[in-house]
C-alpha positions in Angstrom: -9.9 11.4 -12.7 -11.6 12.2 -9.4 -14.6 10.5 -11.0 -12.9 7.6 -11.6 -11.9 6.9 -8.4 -15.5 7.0 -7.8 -16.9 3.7 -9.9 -16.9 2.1 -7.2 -19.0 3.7 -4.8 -22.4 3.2 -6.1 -24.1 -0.7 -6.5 -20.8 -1.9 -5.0 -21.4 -5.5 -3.2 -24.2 -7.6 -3.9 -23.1 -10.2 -1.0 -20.8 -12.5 -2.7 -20.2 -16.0 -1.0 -16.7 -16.4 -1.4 -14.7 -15.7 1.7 -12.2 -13.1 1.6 -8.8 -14.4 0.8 -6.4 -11.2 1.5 -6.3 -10.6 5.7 -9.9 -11.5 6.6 -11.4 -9.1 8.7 -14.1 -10.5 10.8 -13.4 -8.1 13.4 -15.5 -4.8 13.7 -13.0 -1.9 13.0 -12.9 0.6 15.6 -14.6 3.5 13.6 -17.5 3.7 11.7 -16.9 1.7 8.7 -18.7 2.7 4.9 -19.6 0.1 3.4 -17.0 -1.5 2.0 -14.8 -2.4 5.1 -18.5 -3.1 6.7 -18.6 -5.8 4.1 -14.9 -6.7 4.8 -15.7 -7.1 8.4 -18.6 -9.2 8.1 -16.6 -11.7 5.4 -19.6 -11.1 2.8 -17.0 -9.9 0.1 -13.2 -10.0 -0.8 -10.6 -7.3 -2.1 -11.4 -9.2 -5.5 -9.4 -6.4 -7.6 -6.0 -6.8 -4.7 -6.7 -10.5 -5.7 -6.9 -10.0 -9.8 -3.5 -8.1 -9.1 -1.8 -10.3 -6.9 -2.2 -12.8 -9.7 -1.2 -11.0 -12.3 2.0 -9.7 -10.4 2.8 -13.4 -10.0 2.2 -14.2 -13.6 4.4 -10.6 -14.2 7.4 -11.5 -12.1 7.5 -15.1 -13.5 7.7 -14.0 -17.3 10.2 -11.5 -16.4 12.7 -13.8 -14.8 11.7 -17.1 -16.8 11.6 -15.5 -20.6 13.7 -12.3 -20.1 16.7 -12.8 -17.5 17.3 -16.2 -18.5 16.8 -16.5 -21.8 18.6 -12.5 -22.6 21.2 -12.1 -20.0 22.8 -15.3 -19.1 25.8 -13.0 -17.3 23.0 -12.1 -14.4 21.4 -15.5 -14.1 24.7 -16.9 -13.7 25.9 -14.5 -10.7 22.5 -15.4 -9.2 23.0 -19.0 -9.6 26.3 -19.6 -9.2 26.4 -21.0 -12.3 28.6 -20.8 -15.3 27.0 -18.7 -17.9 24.6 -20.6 -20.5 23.6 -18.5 -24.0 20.3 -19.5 -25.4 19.0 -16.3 -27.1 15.9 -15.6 -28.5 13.9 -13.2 -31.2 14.8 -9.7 -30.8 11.0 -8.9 -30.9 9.7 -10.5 -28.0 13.1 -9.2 -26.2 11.3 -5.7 -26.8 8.2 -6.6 -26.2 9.9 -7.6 -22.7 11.7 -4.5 -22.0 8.6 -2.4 -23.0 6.7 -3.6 -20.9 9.5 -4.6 -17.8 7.2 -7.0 -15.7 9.3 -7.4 -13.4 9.8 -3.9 -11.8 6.2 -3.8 -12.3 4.9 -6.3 -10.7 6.9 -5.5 -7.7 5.2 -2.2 -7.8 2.0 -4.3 -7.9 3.2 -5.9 -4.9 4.1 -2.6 -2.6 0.7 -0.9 -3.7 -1.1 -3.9 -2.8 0.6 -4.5 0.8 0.3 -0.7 1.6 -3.8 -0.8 0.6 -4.2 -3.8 2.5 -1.4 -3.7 5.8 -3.7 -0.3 7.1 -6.9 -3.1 7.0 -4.7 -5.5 8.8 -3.3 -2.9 11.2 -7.1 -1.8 12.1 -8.0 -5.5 13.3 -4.9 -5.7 16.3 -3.0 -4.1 18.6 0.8 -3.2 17.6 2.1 -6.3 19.4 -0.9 -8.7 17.7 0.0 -7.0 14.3 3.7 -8.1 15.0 2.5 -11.5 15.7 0.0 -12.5 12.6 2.3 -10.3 10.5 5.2 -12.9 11.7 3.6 -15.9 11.2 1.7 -15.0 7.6 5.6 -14.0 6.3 8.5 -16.4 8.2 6.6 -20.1 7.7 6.7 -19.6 3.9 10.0 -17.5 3.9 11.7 -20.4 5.8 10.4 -23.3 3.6 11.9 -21.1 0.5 15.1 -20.1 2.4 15.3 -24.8 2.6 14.9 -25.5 -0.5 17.4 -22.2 -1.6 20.0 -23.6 0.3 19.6 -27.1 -0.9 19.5 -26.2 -4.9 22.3 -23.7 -4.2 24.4 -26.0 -3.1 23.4 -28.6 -5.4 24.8 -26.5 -8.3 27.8 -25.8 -6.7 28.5 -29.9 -6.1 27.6 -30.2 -9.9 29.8 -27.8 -11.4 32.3 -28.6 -9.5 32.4 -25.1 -7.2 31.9 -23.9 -3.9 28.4 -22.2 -2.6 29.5 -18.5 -2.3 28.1 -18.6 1.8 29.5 -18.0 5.0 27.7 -20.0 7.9 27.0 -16.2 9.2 25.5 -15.5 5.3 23.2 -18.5 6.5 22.1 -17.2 9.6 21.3 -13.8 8.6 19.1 -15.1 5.5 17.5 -17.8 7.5 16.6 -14.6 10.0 15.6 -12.1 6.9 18.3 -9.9 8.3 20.7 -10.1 5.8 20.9 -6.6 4.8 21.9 -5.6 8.6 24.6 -7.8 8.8 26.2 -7.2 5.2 25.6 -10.7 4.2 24.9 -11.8 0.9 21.5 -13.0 0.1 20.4 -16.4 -0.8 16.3 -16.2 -1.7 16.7 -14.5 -4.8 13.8 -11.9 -4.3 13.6 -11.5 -0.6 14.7 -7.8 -0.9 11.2 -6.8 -1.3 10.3 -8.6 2.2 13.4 -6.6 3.5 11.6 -2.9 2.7 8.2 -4.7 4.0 9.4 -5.2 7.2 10.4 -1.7 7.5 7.0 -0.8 6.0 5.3 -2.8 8.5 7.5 -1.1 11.5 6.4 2.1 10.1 2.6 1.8 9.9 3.0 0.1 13.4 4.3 3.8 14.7 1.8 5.5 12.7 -1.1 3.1 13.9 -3.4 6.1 15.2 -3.5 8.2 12.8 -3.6 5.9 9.9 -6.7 4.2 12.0 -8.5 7.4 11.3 -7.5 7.8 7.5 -5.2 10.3 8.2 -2.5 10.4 5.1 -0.3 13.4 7.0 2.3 10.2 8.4 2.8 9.5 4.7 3.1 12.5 3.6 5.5 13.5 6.4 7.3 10.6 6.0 7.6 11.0 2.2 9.4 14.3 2.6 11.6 13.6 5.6 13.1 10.8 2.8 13.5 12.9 0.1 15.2 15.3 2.4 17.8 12.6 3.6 18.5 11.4 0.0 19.0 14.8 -0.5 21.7 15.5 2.0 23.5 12.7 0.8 23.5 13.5 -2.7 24.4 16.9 -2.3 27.5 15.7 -0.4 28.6 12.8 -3.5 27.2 14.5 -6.6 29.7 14.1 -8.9 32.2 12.1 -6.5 31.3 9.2 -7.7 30.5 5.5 -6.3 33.3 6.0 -4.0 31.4 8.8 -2.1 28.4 6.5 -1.4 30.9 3.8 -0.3 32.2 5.6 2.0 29.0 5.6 3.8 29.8 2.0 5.0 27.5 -0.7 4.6 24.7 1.0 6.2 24.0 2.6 3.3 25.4 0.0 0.9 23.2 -2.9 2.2 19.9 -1.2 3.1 20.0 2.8 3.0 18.3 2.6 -0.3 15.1 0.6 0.7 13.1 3.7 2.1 12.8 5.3 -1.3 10.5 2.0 -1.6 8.4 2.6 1.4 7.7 6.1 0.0 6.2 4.8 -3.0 4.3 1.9 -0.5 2.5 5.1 1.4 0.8 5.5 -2.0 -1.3 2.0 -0.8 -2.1 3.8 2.7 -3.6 6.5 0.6 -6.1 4.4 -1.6 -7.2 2.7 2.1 -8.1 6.2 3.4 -10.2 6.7 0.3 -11.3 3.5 0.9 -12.6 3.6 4.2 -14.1 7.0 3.3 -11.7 9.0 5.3 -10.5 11.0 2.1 -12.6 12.4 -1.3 -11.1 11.5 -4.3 -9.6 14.7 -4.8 -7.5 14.8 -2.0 -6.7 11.3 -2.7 -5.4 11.8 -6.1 -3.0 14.8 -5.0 -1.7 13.0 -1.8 -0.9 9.7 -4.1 0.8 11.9 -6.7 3.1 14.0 -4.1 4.4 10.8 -2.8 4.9 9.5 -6.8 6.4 12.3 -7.2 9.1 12.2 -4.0 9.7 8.5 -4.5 10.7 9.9 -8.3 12.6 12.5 -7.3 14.3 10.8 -4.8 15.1 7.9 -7.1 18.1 9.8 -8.6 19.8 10.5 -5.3 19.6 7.0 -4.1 23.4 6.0 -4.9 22.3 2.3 -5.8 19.1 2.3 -7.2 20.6 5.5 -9.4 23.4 3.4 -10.7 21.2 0.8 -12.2 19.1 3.4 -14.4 15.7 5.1 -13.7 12.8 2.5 -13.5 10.3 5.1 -11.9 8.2 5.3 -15.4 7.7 1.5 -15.0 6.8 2.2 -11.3 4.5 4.8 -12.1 2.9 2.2 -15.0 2.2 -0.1 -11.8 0.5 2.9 -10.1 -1.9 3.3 -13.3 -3.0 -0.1 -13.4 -3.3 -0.5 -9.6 -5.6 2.8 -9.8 -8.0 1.2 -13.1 -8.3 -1.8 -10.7 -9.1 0.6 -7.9 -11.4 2.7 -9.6 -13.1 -0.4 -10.8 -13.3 -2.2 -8.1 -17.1 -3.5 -7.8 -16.7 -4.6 -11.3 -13.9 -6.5 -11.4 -14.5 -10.7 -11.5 -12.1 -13.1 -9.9 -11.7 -16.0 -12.1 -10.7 -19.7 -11.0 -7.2 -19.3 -12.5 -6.7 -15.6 -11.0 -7.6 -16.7 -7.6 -5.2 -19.8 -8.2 -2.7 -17.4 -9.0 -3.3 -15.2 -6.4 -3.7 -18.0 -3.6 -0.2 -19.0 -4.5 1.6 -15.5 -5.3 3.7 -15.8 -2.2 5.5 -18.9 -2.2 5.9 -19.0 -6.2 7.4 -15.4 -6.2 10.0 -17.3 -3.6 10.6 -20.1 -5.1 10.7 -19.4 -8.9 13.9 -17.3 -9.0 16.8 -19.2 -7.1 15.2 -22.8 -6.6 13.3 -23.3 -10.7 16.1 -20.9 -12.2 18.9 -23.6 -10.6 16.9 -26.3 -11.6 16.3 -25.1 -15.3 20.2 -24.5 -15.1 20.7 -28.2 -14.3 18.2 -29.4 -17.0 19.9 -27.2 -19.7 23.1 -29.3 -19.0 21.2 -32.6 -19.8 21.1 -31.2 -23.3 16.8 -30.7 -22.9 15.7 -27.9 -25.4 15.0 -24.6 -23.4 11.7 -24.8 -24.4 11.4 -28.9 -22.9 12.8 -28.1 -20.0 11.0 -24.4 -18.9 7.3 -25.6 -18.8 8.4 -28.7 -17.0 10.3 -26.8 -14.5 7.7 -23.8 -14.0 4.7 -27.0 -13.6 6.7 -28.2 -10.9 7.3 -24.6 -9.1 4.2 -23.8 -9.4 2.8 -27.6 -8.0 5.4 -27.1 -5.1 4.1 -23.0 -4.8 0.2 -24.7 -4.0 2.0 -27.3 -1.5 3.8 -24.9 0.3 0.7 -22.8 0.4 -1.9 -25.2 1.3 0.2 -27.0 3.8 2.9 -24.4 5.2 1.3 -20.8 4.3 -2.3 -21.0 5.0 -1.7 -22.9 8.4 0.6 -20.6 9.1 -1.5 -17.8 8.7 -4.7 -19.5 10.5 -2.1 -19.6 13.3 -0.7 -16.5 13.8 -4.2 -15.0 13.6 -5.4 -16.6 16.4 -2.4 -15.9 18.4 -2.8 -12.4 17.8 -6.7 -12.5 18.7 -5.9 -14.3 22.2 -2.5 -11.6 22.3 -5.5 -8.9 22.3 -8.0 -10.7 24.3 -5.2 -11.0 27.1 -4.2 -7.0 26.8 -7.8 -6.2 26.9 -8.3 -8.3 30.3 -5.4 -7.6 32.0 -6.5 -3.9 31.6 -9.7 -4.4 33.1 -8.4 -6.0 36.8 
């Protein structure tokens, strides 16, 4: 396995002209760089394989919610919706084939691996407070123009079938803040859970900026135990009390205590960039990954909510596997046109598929459109609206906030030199 890991070391780059599409890094890194973030730095290669898995993670998430929640458990779509509950059905094989293979848990996994890998790249580039600020401005743009068009299908539905749009004006603010989980308020962008437990992520790397500069995987290692430790006092107090013990924590717990279990398993990521930026031998690398695999796993049971909805840590640990293969194969790994399409757009389709095309197949279904009429045409136009939002609200946004956070750095750096 330690060989593995290896592929990619020998014959690695043979200066490709595309530019790199996940956080360029033209920016010398403050430590002598291998060659691979050398190349990074210079923009004469891309993190093609974070790119191949972005898309497929897209691709993932979409199938899951289009051809699996929808279509098999109209009860859950129709909570989500606010929608009165529509039947279609389906074979029972490819319902299998779907549960086998849950894309939806793994392509969130996908997702944490990839923004632990690449958020220690970022963090190398800036100061904290310029982190805060490109970090800000690559997330809120998009986050805002989903939150919109949320809010406008959401209440559409309700006007249609006659009900009222289960939000408070204060379930509004918090979402449109993407602080809903610190208020108790009930979340409208189906999805934006995962860029709840980001945020932390990114708060966390930020305190841990030093040492995971240097490659150092001790923070995530530390921080992996002192979770499991917590979930442990916890459970130890409710085990066998039931959900009423974990209620009685308060909404603390309820609405977000469960989220650093996720951040465990995201400090898997910081430990591919120390391998990656030759901090760490493959060895080390492998057992460091699988101690924190294994405390996100252990820790899964005692986690009150994520318990009570069954143990999904094999389908996490299936997103580990492939995000290793892609790893360990790197500098062999192509990036087609309809990958990088994919990938381009991974952010503003995963926000926009769920709660804005799931309402709007929802409506369609009540024109009396076959299922399999309406879904493609729904799905062309998310995806059409996913490149809009991207070309127009995502990638300006991003171009933005970088150079903010450049002149942020350049103004620290003279103001320490008067």
């Amino acid at each position: 396995m330690a060989r593995l890991l290896a592929v990619g070391r020998a014959g690695r780059y043979k200066r490709p002209v595309q530019p790199l599409s996940i956080d360029q890094l033209p920016d010398a890194a403050p430590l002598p760089a291998p060659a691979d973030l050398a190349a990074l730095n210079r923009g004469e290669t891309r993190l093609v394989f974070a790119d191949v898995l972005r898309g497929l993670a897209a691709a993932m998430v979409v199938v899951a919610h289009y051809g699996e929640v929808y279509v098999y458990h109209p009860d859950i779509a129709a909570v989500a919706l606010n929608a009165p509950a529509l039947a279609i059905g389906g074979p029972g094989w490819v319902q299998a084939i779907l549960r086998l293979f849950n894309f939806g848990v793994l392509s969130v996994g996908l997702f944490f691996l990839i923004s632990g890998f690449v958020i220690p790249i970022s963090l190398t580039r800036y100061s904290g407070g310029a982190f805060a600020i490109a970090r800000f401005f690559r997330l809120m743009p998009t986050y805002l123009f989903a939150f919109a068009a949320s809010v406008a299908m959401v209440n559409a539905a309700a006007r249609f079938f006659g009900a009222h749009a289960p939000f408070s004006l204060g379930d509004y603010i918090a979402n449109a803040l993407l602080v809903p989980d610190l208020f108790g308020a009930t979340p409208l962008v189906n999805g934006a859970w995962t860029l709840l437990i980001e945020i932390k992520f990114y708060l966390l790397v930020a305190l841990m900026a030093g040492p995971i500069r240097r490659g150092a995987v001790w923070p995530a290692l530390a921080w992996g135990v002192f979770v499991f430790c917590c979930y442990g006092a916890l459970w130890m107090n409710c085990r066998g009390a039931g959900v009423a013990c974990w209620n009685g924590y308060g909404w603390f717990f309820g609405s977000f205590g469960w989220q650093p279990a996720f951040t465990v398993f995201m400090m898997i990521g910081v430990v591919f960039h120390a391998h990656f930026i030759g901090a760490l031998d493959a060895r080390r690398a492998l057992l460091a990954g699988g101690a924190l695999m294994a405390l996100f796993a252990a820790a899964w049971p005692m986690t009150g909510f994520l318990a009570m909805n069954g143990n999904q840590t094999p389908s996490y640990g299936v997103a580990l596997a492939v995000f290793l293969a892609a790893y360990s194969f790197r500098a062999r790994i192509g990036l087609a046109p309809a990958m990088r399409f994919l990938a381009n757009i991974s952010y503003p389709l995963y926000l926009l598929h769920f709660t804005v095309g799931m309402t709007a197949m929802r409506l369609l279904a009540e024109t009396g459109l076959p299922y399999l009429v309406y879904m493609p045409l729904v799905l062309a136009c998310v995806v059409a609206t996913s490149y809009g939002a991207h070309r127009w609200i995502e990638a300006p946004g991003m171009a933005y906030g970088k150079r903010l956070a450049r002149g942020f750095d350049r103004k620290v750096l003279h103001a320490s030199q008067i």
